[in-house]
C-alpha positions in Angstrom: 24.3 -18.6 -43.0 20.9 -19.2 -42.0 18.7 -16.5 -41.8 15.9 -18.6 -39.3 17.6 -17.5 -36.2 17.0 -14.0 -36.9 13.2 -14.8 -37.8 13.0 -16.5 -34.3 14.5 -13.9 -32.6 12.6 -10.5 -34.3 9.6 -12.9 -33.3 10.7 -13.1 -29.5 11.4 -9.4 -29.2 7.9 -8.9 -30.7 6.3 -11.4 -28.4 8.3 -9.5 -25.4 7.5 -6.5 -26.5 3.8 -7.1 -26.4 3.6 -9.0 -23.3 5.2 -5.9 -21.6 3.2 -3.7 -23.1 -0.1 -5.6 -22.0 1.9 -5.9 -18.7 2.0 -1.9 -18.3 -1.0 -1.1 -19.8 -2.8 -3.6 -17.3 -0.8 -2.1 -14.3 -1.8 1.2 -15.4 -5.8 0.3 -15.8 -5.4 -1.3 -12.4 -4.1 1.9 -11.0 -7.1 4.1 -12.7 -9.8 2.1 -11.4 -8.2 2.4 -7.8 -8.2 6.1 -8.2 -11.7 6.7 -9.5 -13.1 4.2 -6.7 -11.7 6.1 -4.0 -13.8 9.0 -2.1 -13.1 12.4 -3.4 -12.2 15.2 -0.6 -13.2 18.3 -0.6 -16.3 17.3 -3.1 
């Protein structure tokens, strides 16, 4: 049995897994800067 198609897919759950986590972390950076840009009240 060939192990090749396990390398391929541990690759593809590692590419996955990092595109998500770029996905998120990006989402959540979007989300900061839209909080600190808007006005304070009460300040």
């Amino acid at each position: 049995m060939s192990h090749w198609g396990f390398v391929a897919a541990a690759y593809a759950v590692a590419v996955l897994g990092t595109l998500a986590l770029l996905g998120a972390s990006w989402a959540a950076m979007r989300g900061a800067e839209a909080r600190a840009e808007r006005p304070r009240e009460g300040t």
